[in-house]
PQR file of N, CA, C, O and H, with PARSE charges and radii, in Angstrom:
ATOM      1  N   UNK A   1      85.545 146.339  91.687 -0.4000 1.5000
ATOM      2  CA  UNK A   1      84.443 146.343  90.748 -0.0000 2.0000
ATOM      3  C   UNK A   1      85.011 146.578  89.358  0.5500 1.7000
ATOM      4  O   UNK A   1      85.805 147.518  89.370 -0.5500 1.4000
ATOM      5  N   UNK A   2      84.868 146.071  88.279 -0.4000 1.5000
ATOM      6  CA  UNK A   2      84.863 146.114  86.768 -0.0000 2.0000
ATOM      7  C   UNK A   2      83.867 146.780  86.153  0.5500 1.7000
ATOM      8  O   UNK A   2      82.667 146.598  86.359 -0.5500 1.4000
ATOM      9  H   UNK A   2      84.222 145.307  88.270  0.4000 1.0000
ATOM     10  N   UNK A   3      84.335 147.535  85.415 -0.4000 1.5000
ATOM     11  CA  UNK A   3      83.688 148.238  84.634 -0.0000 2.0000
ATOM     12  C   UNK A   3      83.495 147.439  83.191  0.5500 1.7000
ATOM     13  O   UNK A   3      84.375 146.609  82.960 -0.5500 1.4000
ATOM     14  H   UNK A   3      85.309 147.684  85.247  0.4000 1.0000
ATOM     15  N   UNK A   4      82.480 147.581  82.218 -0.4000 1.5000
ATOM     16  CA  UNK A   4      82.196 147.304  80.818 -0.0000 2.0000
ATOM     17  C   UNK A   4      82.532 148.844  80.427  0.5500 1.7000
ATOM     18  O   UNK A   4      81.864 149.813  80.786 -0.5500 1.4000
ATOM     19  H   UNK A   4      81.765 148.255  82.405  0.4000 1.0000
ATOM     20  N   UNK A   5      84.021 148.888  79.395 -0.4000 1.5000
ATOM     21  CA  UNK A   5      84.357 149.924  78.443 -0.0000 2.0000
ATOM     22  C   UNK A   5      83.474 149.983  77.695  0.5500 1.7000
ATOM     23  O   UNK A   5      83.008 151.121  77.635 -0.5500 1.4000
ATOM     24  H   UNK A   5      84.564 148.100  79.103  0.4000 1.0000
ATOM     25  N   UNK A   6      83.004 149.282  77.076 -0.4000 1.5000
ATOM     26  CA  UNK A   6      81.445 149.439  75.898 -0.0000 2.0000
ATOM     27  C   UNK A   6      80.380 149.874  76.391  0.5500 1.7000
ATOM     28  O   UNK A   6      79.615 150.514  75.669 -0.5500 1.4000
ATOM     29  H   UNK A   6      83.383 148.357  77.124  0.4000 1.0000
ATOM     30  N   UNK A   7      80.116 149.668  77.546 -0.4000 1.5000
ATOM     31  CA  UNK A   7      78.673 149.919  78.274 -0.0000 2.0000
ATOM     32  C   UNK A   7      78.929 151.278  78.542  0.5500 1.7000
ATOM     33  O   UNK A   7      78.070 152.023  78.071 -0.5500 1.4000
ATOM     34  H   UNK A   7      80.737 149.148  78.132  0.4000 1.0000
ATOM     35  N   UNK A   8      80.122 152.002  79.337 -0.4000 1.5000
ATOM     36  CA  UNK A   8      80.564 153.292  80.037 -0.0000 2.0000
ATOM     37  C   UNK A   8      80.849 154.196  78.715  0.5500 1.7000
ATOM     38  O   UNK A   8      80.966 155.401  78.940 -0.5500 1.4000
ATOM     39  H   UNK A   8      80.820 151.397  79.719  0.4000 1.0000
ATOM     40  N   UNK A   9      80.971 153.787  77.421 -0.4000 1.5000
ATOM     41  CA  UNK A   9      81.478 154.769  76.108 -0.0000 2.0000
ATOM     42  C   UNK A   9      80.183 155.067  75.867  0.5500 1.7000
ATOM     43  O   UNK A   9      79.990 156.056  75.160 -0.5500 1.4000
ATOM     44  H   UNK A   9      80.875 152.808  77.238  0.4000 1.0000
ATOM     45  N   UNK A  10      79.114 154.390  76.326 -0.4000 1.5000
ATOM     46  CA  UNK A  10      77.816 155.060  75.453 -0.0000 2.0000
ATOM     47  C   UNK A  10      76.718 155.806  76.364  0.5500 1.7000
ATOM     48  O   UNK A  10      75.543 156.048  76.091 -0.5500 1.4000
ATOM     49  H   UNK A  10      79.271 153.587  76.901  0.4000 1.0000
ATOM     50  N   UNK A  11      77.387 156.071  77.421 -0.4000 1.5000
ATOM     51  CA  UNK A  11      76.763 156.899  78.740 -0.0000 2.0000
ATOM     52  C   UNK A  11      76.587 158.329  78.248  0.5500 1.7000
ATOM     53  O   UNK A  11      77.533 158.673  77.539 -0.5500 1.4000
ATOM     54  H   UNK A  11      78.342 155.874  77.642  0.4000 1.0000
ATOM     55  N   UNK A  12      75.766 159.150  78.397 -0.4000 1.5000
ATOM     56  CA  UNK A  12      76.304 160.631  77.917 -0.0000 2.0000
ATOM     57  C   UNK A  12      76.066 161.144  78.992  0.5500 1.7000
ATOM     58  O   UNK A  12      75.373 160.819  79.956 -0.5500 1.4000
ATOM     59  H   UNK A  12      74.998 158.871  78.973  0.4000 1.0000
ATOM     60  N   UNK A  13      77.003 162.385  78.639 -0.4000 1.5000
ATOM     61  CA  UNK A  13      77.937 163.488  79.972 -0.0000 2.0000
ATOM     62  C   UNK A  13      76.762 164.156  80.060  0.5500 1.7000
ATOM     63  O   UNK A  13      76.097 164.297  79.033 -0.5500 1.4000
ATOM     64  H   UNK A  13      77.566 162.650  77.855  0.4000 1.0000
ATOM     65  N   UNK A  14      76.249 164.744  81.446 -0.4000 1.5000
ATOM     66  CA  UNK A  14      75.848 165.722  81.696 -0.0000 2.0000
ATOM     67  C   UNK A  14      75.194 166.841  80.836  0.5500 1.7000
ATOM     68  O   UNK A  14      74.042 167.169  80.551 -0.5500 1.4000
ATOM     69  H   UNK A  14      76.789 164.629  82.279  0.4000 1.0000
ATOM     70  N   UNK A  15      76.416 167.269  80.557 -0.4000 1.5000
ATOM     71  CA  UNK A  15      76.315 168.158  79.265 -0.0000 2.0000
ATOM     72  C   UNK A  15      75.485 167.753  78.141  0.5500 1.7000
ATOM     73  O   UNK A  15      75.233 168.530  77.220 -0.5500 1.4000
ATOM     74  H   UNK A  15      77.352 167.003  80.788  0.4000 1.0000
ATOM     75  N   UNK A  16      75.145 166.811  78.181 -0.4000 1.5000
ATOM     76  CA  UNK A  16      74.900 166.158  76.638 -0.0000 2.0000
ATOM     77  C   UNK A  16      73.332 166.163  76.806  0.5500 1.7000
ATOM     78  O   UNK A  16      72.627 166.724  75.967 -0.5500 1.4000
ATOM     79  H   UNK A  16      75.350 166.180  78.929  0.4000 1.0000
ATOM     80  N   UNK A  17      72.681 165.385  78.155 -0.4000 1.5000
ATOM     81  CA  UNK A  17      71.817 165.662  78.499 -0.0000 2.0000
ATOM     82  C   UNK A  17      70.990 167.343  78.643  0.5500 1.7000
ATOM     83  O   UNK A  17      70.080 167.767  77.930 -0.5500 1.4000
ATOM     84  H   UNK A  17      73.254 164.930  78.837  0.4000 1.0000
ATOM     85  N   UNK A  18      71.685 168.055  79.819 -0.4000 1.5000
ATOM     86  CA  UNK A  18      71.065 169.421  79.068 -0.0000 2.0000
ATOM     87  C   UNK A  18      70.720 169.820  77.839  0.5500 1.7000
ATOM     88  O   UNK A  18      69.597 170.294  77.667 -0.5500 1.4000
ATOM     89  H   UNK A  18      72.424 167.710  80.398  0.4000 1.0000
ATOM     90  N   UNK A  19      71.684 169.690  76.706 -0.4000 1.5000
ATOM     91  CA  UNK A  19      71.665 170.104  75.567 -0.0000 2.0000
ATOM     92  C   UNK A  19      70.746 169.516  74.719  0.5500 1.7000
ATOM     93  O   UNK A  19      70.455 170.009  73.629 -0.5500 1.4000
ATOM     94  H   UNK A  19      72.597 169.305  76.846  0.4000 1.0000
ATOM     95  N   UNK A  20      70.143 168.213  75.268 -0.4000 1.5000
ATOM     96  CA  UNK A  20      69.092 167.737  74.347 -0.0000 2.0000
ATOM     97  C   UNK A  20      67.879 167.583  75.266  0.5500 1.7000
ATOM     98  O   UNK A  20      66.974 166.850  74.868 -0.5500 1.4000
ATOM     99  H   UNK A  20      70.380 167.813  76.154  0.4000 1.0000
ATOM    100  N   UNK A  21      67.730 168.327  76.717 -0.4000 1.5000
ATOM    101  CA  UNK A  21      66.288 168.917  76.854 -0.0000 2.0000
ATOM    102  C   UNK A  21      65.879 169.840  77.025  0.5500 1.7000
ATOM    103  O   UNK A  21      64.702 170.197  77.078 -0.5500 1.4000
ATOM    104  H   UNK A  21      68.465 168.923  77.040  0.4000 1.0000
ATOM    105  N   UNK A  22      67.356 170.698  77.208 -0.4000 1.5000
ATOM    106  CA  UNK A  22      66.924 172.678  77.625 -0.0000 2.0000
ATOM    107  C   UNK A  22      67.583 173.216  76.351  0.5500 1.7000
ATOM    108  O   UNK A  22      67.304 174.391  76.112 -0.5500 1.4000
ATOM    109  H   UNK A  22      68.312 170.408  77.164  0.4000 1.0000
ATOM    110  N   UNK A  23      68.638 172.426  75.232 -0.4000 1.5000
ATOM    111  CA  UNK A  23      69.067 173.415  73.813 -0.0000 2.0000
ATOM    112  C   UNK A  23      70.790 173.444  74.092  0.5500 1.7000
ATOM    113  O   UNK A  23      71.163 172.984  75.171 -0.5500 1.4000
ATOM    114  H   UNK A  23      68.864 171.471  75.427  0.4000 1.0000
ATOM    115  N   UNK A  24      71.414 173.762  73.520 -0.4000 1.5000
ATOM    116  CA  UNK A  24      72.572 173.843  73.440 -0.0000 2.0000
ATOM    117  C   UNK A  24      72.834 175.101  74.366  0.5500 1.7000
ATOM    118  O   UNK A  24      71.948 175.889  74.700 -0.5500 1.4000
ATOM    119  H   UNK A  24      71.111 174.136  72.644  0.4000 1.0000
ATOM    120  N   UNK A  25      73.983 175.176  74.685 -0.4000 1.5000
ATOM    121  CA  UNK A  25      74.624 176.891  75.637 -0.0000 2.0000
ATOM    122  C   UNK A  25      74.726 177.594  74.548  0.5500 1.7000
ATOM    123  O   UNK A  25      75.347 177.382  73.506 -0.5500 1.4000
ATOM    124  H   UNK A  25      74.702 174.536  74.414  0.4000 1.0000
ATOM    125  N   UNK A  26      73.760 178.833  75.032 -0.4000 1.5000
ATOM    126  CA  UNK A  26      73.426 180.151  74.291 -0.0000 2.0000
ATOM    127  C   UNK A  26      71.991 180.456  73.524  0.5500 1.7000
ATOM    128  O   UNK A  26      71.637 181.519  73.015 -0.5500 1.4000
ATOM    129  H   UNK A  26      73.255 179.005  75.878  0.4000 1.0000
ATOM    130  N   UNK A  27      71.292 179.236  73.592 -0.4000 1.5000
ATOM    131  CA  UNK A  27      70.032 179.014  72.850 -0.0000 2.0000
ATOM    132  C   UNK A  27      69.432 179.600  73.642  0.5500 1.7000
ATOM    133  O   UNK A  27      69.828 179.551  74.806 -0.5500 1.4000
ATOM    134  H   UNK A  27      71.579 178.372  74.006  0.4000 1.0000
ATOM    135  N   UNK A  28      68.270 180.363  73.309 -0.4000 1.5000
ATOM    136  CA  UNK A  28      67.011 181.267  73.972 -0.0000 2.0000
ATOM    137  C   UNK A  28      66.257 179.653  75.551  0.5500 1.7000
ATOM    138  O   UNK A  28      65.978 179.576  76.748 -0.5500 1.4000
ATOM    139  H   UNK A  28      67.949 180.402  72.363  0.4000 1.0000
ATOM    140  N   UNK A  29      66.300 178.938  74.512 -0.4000 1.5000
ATOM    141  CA  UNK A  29      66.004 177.791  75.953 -0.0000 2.0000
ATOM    142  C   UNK A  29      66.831 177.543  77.389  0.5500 1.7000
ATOM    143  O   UNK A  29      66.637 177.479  78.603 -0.5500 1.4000
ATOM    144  H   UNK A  29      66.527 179.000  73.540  0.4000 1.0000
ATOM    145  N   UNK A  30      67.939 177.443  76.342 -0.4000 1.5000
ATOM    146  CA  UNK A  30      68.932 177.163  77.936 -0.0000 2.0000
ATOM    147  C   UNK A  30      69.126 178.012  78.455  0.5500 1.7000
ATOM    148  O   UNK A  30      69.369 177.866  79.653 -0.5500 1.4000
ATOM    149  H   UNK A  30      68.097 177.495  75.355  0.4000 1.0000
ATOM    150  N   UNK A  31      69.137 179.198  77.963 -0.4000 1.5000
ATOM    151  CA  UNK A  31      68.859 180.622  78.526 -0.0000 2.0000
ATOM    152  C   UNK A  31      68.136 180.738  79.696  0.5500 1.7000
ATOM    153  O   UNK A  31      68.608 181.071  80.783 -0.5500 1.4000
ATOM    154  H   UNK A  31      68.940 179.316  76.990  0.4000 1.0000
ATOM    155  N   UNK A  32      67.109 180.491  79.486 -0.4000 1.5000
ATOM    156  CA  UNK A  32      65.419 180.625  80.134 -0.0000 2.0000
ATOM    157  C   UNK A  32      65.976 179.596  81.543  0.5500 1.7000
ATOM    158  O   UNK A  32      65.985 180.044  82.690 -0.5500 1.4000
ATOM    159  H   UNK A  32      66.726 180.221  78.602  0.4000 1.0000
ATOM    160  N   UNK A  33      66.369 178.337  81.234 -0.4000 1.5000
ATOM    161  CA  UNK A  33      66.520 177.558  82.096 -0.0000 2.0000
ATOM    162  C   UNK A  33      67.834 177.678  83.332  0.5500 1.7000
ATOM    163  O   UNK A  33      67.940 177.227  84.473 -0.5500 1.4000
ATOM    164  H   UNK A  33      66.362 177.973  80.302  0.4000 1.0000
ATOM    165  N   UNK A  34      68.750 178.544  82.433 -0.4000 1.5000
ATOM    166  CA  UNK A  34      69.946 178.603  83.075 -0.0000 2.0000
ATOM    167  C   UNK A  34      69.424 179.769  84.247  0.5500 1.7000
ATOM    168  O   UNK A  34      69.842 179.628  85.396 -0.5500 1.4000
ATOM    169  H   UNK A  34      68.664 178.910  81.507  0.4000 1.0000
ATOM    170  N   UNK A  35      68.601 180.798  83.961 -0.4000 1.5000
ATOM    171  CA  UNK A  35      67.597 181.588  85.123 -0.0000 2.0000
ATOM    172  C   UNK A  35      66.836 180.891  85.826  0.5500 1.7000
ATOM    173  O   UNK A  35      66.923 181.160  87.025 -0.5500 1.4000
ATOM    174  H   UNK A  35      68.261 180.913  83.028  0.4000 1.0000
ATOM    175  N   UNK A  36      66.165 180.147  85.581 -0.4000 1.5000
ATOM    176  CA  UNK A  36      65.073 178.988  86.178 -0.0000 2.0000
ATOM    177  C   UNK A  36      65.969 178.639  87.594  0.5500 1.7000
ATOM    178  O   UNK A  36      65.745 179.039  88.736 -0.5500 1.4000
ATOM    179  H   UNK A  36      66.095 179.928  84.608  0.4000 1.0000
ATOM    180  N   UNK A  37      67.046 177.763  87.114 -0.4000 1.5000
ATOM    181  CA  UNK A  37      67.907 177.208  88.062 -0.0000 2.0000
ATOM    182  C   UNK A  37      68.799 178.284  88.950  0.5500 1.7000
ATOM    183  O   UNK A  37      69.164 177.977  90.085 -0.5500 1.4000
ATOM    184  H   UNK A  37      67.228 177.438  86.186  0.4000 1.0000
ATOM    185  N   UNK A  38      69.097 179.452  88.413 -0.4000 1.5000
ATOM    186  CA  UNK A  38      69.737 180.450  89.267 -0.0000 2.0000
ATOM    187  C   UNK A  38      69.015 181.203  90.335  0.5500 1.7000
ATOM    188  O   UNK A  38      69.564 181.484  91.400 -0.5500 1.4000
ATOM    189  H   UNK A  38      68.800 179.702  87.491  0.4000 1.0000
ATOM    190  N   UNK A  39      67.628 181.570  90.013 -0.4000 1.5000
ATOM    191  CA  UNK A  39      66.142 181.871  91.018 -0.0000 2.0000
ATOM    192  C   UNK A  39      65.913 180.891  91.746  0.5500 1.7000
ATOM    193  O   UNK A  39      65.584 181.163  92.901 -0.5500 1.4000
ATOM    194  H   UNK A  39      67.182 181.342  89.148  0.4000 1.0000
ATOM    195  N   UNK A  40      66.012 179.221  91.299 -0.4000 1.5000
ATOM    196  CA  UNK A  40      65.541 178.349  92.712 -0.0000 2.0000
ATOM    197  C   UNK A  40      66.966 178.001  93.705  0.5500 1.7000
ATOM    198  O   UNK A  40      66.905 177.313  94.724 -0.5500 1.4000
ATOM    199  H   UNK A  40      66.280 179.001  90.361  0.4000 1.0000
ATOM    200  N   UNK A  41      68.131 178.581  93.216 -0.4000 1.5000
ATOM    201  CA  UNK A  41      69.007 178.268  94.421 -0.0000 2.0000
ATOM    202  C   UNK A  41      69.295 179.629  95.117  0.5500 1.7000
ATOM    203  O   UNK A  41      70.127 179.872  95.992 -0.5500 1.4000
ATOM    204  H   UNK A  41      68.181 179.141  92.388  0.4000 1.0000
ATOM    205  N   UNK A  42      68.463 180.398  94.555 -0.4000 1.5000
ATOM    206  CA  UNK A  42      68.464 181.966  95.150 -0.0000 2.0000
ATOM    207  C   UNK A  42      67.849 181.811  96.267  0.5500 1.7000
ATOM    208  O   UNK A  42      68.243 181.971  97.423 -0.5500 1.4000
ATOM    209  H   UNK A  42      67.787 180.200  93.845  0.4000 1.0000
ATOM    210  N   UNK A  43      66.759 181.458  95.808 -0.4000 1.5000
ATOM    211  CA  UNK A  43      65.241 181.130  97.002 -0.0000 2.0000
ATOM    212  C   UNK A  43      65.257 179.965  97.827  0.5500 1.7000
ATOM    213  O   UNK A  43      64.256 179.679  98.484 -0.5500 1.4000
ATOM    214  H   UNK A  43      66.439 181.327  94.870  0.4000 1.0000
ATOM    215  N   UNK A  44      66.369 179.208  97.866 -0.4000 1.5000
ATOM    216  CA  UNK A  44      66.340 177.911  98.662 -0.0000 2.0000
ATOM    217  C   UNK A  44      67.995 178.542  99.506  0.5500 1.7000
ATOM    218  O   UNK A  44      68.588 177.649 100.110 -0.5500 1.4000
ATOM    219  H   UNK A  44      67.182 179.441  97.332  0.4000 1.0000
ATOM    220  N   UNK A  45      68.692 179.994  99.541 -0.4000 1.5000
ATOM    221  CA  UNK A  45      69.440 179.907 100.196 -0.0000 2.0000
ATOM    222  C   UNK A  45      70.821 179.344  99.852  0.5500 1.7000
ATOM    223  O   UNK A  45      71.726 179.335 100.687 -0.5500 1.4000
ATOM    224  H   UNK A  45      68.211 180.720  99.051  0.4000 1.0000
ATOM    225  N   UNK A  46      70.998 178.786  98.373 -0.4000 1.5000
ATOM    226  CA  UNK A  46      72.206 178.012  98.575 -0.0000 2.0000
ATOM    227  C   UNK A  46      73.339 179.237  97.058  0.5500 1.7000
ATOM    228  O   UNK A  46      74.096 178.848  96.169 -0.5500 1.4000
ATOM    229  H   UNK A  46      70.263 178.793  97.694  0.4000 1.0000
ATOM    230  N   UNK A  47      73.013 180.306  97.348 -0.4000 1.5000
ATOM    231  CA  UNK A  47      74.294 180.846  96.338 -0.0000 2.0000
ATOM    232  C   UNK A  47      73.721 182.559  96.879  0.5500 1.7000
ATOM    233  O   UNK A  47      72.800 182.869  97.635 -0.5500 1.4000
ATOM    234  H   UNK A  47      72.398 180.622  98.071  0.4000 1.0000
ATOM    235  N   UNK A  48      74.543 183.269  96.251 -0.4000 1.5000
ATOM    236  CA  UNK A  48      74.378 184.982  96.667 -0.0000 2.0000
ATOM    237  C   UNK A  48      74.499 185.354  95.403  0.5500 1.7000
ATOM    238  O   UNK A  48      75.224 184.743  94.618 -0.5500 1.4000
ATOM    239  H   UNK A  48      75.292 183.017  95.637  0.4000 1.0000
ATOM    240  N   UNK A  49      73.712 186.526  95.040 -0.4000 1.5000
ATOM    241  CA  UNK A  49      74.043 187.586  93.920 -0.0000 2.0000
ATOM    242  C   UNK A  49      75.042 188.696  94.312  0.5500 1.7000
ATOM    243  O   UNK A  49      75.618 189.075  95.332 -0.5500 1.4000
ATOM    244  H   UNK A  49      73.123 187.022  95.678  0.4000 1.0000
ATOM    245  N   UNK A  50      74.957 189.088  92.792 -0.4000 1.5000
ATOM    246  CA  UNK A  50      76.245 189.991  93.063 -0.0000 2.0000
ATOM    247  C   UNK A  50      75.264 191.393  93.405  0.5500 1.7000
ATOM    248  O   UNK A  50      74.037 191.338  93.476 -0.5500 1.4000
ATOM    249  H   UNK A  50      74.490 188.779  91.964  0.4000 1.0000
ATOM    250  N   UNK A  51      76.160 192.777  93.618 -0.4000 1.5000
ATOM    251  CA  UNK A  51      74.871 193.311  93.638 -0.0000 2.0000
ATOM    252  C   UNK A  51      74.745 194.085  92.140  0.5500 1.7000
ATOM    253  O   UNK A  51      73.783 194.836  91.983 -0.5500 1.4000
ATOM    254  H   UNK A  51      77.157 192.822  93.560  0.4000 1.0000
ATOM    255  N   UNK A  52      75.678 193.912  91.082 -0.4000 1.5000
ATOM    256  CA  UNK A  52      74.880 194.263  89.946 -0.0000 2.0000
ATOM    257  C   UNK A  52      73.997 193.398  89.438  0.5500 1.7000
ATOM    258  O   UNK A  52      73.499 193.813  88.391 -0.5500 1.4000
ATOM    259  H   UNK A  52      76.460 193.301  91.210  0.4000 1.0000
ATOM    260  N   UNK A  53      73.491 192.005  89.903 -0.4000 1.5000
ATOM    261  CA  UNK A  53      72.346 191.415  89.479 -0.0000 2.0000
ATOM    262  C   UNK A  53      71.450 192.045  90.426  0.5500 1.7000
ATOM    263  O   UNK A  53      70.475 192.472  89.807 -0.5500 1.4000
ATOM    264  H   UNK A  53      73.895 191.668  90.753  0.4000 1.0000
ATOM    265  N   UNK A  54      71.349 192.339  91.958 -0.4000 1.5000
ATOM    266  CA  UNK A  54      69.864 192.646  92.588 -0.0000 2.0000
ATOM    267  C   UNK A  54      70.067 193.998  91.985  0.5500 1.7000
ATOM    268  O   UNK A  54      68.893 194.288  91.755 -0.5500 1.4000
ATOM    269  H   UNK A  54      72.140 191.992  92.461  0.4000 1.0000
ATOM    270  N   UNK A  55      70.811 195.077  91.552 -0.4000 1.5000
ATOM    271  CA  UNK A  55      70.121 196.187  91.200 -0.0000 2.0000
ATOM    272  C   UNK A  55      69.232 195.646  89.594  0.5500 1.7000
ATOM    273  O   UNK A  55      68.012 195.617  89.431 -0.5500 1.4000
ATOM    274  H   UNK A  55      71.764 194.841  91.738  0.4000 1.0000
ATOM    275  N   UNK A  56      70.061 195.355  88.818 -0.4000 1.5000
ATOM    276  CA  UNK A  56      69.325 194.727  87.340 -0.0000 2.0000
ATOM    277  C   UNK A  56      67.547 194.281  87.907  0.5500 1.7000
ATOM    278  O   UNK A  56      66.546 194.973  87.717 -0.5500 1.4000
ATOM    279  H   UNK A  56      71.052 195.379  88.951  0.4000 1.0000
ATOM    280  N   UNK A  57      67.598 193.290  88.433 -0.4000 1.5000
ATOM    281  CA  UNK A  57      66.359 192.614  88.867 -0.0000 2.0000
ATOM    282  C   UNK A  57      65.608 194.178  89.422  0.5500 1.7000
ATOM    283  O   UNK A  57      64.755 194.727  88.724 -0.5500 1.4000
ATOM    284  H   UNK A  57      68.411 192.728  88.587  0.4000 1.0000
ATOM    285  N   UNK A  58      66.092 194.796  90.826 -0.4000 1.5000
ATOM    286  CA  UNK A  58      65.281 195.637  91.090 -0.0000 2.0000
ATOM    287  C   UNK A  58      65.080 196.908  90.196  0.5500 1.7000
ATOM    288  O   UNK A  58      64.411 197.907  90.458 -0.5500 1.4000
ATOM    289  H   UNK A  58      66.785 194.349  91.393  0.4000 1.0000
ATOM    290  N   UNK A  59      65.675 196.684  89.294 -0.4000 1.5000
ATOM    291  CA  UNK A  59      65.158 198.154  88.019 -0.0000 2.0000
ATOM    292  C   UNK A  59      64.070 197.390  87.075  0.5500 1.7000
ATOM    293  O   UNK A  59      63.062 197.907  86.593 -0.5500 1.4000
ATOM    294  H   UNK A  59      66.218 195.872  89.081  0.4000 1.0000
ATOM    295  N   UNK A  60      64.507 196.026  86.919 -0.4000 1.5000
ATOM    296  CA  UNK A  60      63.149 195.922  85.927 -0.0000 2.0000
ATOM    297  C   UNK A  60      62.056 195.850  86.664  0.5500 1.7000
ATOM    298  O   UNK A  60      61.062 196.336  86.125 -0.5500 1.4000
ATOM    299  H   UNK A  60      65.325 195.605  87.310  0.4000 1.0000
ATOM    300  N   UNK A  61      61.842 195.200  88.208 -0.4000 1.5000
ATOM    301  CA  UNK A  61      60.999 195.539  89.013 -0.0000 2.0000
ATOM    302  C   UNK A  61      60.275 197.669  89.301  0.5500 1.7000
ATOM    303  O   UNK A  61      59.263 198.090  89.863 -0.5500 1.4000
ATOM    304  H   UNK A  61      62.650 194.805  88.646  0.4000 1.0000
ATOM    305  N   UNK A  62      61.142 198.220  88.763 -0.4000 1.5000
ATOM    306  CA  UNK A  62      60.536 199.840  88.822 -0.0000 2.0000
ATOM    307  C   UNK A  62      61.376 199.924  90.373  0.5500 1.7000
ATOM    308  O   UNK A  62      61.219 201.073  90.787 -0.5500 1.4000
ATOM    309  H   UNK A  62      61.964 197.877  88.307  0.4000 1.0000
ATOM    310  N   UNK A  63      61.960 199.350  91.068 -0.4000 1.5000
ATOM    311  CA  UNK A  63      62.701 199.800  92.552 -0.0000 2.0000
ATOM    312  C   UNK A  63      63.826 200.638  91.848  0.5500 1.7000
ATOM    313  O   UNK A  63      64.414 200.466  90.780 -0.5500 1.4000
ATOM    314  H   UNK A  63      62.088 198.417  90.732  0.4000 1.0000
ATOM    315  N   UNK A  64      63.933 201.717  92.931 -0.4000 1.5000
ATOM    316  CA  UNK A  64      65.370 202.480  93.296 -0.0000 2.0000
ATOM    317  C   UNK A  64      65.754 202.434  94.231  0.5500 1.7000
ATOM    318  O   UNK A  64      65.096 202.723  95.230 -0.5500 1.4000
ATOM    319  H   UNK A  64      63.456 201.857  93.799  0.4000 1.0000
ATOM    320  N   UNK A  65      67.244 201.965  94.253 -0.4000 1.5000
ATOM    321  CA  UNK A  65      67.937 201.879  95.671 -0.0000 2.0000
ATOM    322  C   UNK A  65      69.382 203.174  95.134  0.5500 1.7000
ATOM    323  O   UNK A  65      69.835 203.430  94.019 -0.5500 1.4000
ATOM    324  H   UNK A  65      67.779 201.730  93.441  0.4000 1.0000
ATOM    325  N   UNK A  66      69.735 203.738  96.552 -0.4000 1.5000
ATOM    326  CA  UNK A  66      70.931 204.811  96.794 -0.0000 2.0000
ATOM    327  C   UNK A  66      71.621 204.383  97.569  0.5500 1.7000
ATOM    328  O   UNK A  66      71.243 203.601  98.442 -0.5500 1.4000
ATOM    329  H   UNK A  66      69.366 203.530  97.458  0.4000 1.0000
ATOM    330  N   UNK A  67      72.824 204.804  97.429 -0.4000 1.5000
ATOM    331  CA  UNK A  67      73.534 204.768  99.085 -0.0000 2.0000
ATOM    332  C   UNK A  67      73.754 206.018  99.926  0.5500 1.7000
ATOM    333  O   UNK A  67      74.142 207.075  99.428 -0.5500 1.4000
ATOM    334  H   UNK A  67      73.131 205.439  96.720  0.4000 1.0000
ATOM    335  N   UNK A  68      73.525 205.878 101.055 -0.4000 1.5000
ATOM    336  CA  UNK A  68      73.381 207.266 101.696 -0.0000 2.0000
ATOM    337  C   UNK A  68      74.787 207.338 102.977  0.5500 1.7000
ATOM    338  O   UNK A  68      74.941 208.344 103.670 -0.5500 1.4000
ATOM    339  H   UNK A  68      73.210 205.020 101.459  0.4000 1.0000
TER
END
């Protein structure tokens, strides 16, 4: 298969896309979104937290957890 170099130079990366519908990395948007996407692969099973994120989450929730 052949590729068109002209056609493939004006494709944009990934990256390029995020950045022009969720904001550049570090913007209050991509922010928001970069959580969005970290909660639905939480809840679908496909990644683990560490446990200084479930304590974070469960303190702003008002939970206390110890170890005994």
């Amino acid at each position: 298969m052949k590729f068109n170099e002209e056609t493939l130079s004006k494709l944009k990366r990934a990256d390029e896309h995020f950045d022009e519908r969720y904001g550049k990395l570090g913007t209050p948007s991509r922010i928001v979104f970069e959580k969005r996407e970290y909660i639905a692969l939480l809840e679908k099973g496909e990644t683990d937290m560490q446990l200084s994120t479930f304590l974070n989450i469960s303190q702003a929730l008002g939970l206390k957890f110890s170890l005994v």
